[in-house]
Phi, psi and omega in degrees: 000328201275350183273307166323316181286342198260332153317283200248028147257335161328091166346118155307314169289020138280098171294333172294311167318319182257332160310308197271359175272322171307334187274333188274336178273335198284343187294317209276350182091009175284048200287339176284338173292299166338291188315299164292355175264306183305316198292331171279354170260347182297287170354312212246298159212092171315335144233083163268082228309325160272005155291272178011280214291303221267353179274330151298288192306343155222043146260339153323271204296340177281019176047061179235097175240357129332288141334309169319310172322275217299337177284315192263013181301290205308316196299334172270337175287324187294309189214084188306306185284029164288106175293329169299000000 
């Protein structure tokens, strides 16, 4: 409850911000909530490489690793020496 509220207190441009509440539901294992905070930040701004990284990374665990694919291609043809 108290992360929902941390949500719709949160500037949508903060983006740093809304990222780390997401990152905070997939810790607790709330990944479908995660998952839709991520997809409204894909949204919101789409190439951002590390909304990219943590939004591939849990279509990884959510076993989409197609989507997964498909979110990180660009992102490695855009920038190979990104090591994450």
């Amino acid at each position: 409850e108290l992360l929902e509220q941390g949500w719709k207190t949160v500037p949508a441009q903060d983006l740093k911000g809304r990222a780390d509440l997401a990152e905070e539901w997939e810790r607790r294992g709330e990944l479908p909530r995660a998952l839709q905070a991520l997809e409204e930040l894909d949204r919101q701004a789409p190439n951002t490489p590390e909304l990219i990284l943590l939004h591939a990374r849990l279509l990884f665990k959510l076993q989409r690793l197609p989507e997964a694919r498909q979110k990180l291609e660009p992102l490695v043809a855009a920038m190979p020496d990104n090591a994450p």
